[in-house]
N, C-alpha and C positions, 0 to 999 in steps of 0.2 A: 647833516647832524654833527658834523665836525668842527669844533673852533676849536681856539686854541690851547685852552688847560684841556680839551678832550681829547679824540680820538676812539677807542673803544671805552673808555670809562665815561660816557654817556651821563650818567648821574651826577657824577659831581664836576664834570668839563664842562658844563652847557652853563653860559650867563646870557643866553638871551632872554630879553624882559619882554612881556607882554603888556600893555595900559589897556582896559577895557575904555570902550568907547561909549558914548551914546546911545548908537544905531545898534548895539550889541556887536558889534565888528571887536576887534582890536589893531593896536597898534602894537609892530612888534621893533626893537631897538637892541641890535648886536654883530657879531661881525664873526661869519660863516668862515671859517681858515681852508676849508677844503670843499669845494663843491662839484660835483660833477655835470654835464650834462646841461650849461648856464644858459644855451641857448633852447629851454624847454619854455612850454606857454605854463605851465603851474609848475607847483612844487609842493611837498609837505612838508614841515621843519617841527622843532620840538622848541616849546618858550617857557617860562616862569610867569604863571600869573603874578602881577602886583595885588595888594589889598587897597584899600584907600588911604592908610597910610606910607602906601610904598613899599610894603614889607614884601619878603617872598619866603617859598619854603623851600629849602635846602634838598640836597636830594635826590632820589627818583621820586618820592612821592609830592616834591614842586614843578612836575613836569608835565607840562599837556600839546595836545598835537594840534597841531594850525595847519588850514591850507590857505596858499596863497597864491595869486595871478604874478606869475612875473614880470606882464606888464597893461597898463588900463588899456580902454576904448581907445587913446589917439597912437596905443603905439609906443607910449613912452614908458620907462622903469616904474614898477611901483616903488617907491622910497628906495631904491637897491642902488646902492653904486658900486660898480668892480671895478677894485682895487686895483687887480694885478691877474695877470693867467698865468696857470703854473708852470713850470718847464721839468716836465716829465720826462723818466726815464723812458716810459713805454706811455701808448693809448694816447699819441700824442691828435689821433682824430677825433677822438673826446673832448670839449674845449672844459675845462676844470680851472677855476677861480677861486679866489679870496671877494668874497663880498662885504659889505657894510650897509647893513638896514637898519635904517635911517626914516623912521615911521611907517613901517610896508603895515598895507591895510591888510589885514590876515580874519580869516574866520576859524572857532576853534571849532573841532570836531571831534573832539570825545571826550570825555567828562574832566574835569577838572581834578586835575593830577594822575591821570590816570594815560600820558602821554606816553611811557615806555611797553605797558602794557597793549596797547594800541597800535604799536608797529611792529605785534611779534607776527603778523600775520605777512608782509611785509615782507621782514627776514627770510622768513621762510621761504619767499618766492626770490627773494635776489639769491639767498645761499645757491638754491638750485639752478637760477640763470649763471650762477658763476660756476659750478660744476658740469653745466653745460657748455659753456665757455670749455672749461678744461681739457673736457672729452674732446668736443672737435678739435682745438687747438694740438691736438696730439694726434689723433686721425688725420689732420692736415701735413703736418710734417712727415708723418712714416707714409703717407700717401704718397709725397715729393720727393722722398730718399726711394722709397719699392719701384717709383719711375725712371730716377736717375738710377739705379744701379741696372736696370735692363738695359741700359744706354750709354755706360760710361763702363772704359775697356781700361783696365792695369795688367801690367805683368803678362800681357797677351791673350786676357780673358775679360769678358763680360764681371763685373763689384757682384753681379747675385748670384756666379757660380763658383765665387769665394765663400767656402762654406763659416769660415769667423765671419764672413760681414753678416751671412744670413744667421748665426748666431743670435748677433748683436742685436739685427732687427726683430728677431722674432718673441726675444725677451723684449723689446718696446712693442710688440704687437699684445705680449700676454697683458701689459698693463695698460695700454689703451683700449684693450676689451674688458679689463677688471673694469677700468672707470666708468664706461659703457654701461654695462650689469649693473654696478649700483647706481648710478645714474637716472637711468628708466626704472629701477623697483621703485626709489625714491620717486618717482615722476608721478608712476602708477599709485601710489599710495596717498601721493595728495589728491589725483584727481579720485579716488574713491572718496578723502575729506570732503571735497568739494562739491560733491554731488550725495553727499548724507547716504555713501555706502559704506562709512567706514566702521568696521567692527571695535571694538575697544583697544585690542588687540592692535591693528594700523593704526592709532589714532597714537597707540604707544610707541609705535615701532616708525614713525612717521617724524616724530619727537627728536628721538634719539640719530635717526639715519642720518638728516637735514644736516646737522654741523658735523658731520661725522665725514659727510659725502663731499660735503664744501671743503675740511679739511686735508682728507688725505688726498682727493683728488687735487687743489689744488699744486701740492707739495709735487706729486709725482707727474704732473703737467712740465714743471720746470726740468724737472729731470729728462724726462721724457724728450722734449726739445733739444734739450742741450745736446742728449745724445745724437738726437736727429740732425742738427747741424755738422755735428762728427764725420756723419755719411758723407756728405759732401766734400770734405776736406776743406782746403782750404776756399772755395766757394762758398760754404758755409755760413766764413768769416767776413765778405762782402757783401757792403750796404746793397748794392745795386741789384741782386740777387732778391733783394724782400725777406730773407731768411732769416738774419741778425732779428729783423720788427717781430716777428714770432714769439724771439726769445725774450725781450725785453716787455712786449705786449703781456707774456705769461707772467713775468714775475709780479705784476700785482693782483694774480688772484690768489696768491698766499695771503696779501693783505686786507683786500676789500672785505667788505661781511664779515670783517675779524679775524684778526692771526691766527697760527696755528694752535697757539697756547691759550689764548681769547677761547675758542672755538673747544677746545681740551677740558678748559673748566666750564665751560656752557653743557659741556656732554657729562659732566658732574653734577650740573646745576637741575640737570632732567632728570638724573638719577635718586639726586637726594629729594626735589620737589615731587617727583610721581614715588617717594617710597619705596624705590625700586623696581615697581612697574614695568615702565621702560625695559629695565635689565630681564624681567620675565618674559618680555614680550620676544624681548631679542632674541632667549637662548629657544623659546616655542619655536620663532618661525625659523630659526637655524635647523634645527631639531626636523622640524615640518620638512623643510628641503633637502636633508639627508637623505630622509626615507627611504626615499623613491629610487635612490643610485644602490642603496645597502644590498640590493639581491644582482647588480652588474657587476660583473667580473673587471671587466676593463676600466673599471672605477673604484675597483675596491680596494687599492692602497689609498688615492685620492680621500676616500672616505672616512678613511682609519685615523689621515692623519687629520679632520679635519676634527672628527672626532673626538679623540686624541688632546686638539687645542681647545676644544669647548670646554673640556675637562681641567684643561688647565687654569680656563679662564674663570670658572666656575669654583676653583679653588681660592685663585689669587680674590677673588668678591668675597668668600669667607674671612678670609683672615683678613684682607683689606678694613673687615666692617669693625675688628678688636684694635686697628692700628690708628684710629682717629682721622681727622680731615686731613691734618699737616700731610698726613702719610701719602694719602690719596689724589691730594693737589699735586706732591711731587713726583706723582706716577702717572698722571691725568696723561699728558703727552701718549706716551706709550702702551694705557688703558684705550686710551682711543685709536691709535693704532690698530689696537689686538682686534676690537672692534672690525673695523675697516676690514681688514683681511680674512678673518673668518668670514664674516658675512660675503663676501665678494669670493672669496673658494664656496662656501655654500651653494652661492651663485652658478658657478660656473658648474658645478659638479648637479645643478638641478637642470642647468640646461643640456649640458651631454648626457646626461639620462633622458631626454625630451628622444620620442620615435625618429624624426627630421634630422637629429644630430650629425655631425658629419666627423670622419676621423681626426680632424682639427681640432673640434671641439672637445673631445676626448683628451688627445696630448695637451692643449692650455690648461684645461681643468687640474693636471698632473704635475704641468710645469708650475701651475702656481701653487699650488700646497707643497712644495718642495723648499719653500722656504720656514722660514722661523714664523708659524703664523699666533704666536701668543708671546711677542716679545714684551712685554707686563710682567709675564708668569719667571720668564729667563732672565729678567732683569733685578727684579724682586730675590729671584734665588741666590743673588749674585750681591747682595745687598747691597744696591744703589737707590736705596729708599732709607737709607737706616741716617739718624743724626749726625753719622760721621761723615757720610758720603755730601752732605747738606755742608758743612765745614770746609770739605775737600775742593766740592765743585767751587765753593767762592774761594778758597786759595789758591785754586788751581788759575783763577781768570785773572786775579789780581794779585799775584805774586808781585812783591817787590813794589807794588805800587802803594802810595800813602795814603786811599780810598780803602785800603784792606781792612784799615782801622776803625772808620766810620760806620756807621750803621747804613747799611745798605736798603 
């Protein structure tokens, strides 16, 4: 989907042309900036029908979905020449190109103009292979730090009966099992879409989790590692270890399926398209999963404070709705945030109320609502939403610079 006036702006970055053929095929003419995965036998790509005079429509509504063989019966390219392979910071066992199609016989597959609509089904399933990606990638490394520390002696003692390092790890273990938790609800709620059990309800909450799930997990994947290389020392920091590829393998699942801020306004775009929907659905099944912890004792700060932030967040949506979009965009980051962490303490506090629970699950449940879990609400109070704070922040990046001037 990526060339080169794109990227996430899909709509008006895409110049690939489509020429209807004959045989009802088409041919398609443009040049892919980013491709992943080049040694696959098909692909799907997004083109611009032509009319008969040439003409196209500008747009998402000039956009339709092609599949196409990557290469015919003898083996050879269809119309595709690569350019160039990328030289990536991470995911370098991914082979990822620059192509040039140059007549690729392509077939369209969904109505005409109706190409972005067409791939949200798509999204949907990479956001969550990349949140899946995240989880393990952070289960893999506190995996290889909780083995090295049984094994590796400082100061005359065994790294795990240094109670800071078991600190250290065990705040990367609360957020490798946050990601986990939402992760799988996200998992379980498509496959209820996908097999026509889904309530209204999932179908909203399914919506809204997807770039939610993609988003923060990605972010706290990077972190997550980076920490995890720490444990090591300076082993860590060597290639020949495989630990350095972890790190840099992670940093593009901030980017993939849409940045952080991409991904920020898409959980705005579900909000304002479903009428807010979504947002009822959300605070139901948050609501839903309290419940069940409200009459346990050994959860009942947990609950108060998750509580507590529902409250808050349920606030910041009121007045959010008097402050217009500008307001909204410039909070989106941190709305979705608030998102993430409520639901993912929901989470946890539904599982340590589960019979099976074990005293672990209890303490994570505790450690994570310990934090700021409606930073929207604190930030908003603090007015870093207000038109001043919008002045400040580009003063503050371009001080002194002659860009300060220009319309940004």
């Amino acid at each position: 989907m990526t060339e080169r006036k794109g990227g996430s702006d899909v709509a008006y970055g895409t110049e690939t042309v489509a020429r209807a053929q004959a045989d009802g095929t088409y041919k398609l003419y443009g040049y892919k900036w980013f491709t992943s995965a080049t040694d696959s036998d098909m692909t799907l790509t997004l083109g611009r029908v032509e009319d008969a005079q040439g003409q196209i429509i500008p747009g998402t509504k000039g956009l339709s979905l092609f599949y196409l063989e990557v290469r015919n019966a003898k083996g050879q390219l269809n119309g595709i020449e690569v350019q160039r392979l990328k030289d990536k910071l991470g995911t370098k066992q991914v082979p990822t190109a620059e192509l040039l199609l140059d007549g690729v016989k392509a077939l369209r597959i969904s109505p005409e103009g109706r190409g972005v609509a067409s791939i949200s089904n798509m999204l949907t399933i990479t956001r969550i292979h990349n949140t899946v990606a995240a989880a393990s990638a952070m289960r893999r490394v506190i995996n290889l730090a909780r083995e090295y520390a049984s094994k590796r002696f400082v100061f005359g003692s065994l790294i795990k009966d240094h109670p800071l390092h078991m600190q250290t790890m065990a705040r990367m273990e609360v957020q490798a099992r946050g990601a986990f938790f939402l992760l799988m609800e996200t998992a379980r709620l498509l496959g209820l879409e996908e097999t026509n059990m889904a309530t209204e309800q999932d179908q909203h909450l399914l919506r809204l989790l997807t770039p939610i799930a993609k988003l923060y997990t990605g972010k706290q994947a990077v972190a997550v590692i980076s920490e995890g290389l720490e444990c090591f020392g300076g082993q860590g920091y060597m290639e020949d270890t495989g630990l350095p590829a972890i790190l840099r393998d992670a940093q593009v699942l901030t980017i993939w399926e849409g940045t952080t801020n991409i991904l920020s306004l898409d959980v705005l775009r579900s909000v304002m398209k479903s009428q807010g929907q979504v947002l009822s659905a959300f605070f139901a099944s948050a609501q839903e999963k309290l419940e069940a912890s409200s009459t346990i004792p050994t959860l009942s700060k947990s609950t108060s404070r998750l509580l507590q932030a529902l409250e808050n967040l349920k606030d910041f949506t009121q007045k959010a709705g008097m402050r217009g979009n500008g307001f909204m965009e410039l909070a989106a980051r941190d709305f979705a945030y608030s998102l993430a962490k409520i639901y993912i303490g929901c989470l946890f506090v539904d599982h340590a109320a589960w019979a099976g629970a074990t005293e672990s699950d209890v303490y994570c449940a505790e450690r994570w609502s310990e934090q700021d879990l409606c930073p929207v609400h604190t930030a908003e109070s603090s007015g870093c939403y207000n038109t001043d704070a919008v002045s400040m922040d580009r003063q503050l990046v371009y001080e002194n610079s002659p860009l300060l001037k220009g319309k940004l």
